[in-house]
N, C-alpha and C positions, 0 to 999 in steps of 0.2 A: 543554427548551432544549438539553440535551448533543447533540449527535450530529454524525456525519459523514455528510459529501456524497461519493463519487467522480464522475468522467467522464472522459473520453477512452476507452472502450472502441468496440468496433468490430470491422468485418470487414477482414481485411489479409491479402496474399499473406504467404508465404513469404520469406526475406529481406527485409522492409521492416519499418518500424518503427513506433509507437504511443507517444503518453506518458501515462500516467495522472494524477492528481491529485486530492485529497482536502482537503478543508476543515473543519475543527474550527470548533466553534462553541460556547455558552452559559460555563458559570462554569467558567475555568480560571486556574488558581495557575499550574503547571510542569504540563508535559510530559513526561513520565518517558519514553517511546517512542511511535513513531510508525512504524508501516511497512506493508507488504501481504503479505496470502496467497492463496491461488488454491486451487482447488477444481475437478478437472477431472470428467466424467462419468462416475460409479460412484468415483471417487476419493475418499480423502480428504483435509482439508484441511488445506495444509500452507506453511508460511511460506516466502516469497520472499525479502525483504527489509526490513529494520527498521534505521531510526535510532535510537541511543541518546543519553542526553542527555551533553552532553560534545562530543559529535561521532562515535563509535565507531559504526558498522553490522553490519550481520551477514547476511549473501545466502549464500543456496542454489547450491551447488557446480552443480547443473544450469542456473543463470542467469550463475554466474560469468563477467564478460568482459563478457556482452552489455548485460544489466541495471546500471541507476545509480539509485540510491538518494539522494534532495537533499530537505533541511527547509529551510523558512524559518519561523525561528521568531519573526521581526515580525507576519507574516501566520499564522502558525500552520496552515500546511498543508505537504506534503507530497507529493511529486513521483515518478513510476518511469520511467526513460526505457526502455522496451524497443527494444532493436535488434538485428537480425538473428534476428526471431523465425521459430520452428519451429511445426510443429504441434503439440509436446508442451505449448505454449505456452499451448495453448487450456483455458477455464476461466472460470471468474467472478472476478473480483478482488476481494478483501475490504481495504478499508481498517480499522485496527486503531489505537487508541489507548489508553496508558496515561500516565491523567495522576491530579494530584491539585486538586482545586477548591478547597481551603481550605489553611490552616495546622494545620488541627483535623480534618482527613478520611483515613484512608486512601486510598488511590490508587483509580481510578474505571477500570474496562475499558468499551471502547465497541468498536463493529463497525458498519461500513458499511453498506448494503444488496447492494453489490455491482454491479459492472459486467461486463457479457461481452465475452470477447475472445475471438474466432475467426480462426483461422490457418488458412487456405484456398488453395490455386489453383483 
């Protein structure tokens, strides 16, 4: 029942823009974080951006500026607005969660399947 959905990924020029988003689903208590990493080819994989609970985020100095990071935590999902994307851009996106499903559970890591995003002219 746990897992996460992504979509919005896609093929897109150079300076234009993309927005991801990720869906949580089965038995969740709190959400401890929620955010994305990316995974480029031959690379390793490495975090973009995460919401913390409270409201604090935390983004990758190479997205700084472009990248916006938004939870709705009614609907329990999670948003990345990329803009002014590059080709360094390009990658699979990992949707990432840390939540906890009970009162009696430590905390439960999940991972997306992932979506591609390709930065082309």
């Amino acid at each position: 029942q746990e897992q996460l959905v992504e979509s919005g990924g896609g093929l897109v020029q150079p300076g234009e823009s993309l927005e991801l988003s990720c869906a949580a689903s089965g038995d969740i208590f709190s959400i401890v974080s929620m955010g994305w990493y990316r995974q480029g080819a031959g690379q390793q994989r490495e975090m973009v951006a995460v919401a913390m609970s409270g409201g604090s985020t935390k983004i990758a100095g190479s997205v700084k500026g472009r990248f916006t990071i938004k939870r709705d935590y009614a609907q329990k999902t999670v948003t990345l607005q990329m803009n002014n994307l590059v080709s360094e851009d390009t990658g699979v996106y990992y949707c990432h969660e840390d939540r906890v499903t009970s009162l009696t559970d430590r905390n439960l890591t999940l991972w997306g399947q992932g979506t591609l995003v390709t930065v082309s002219s």
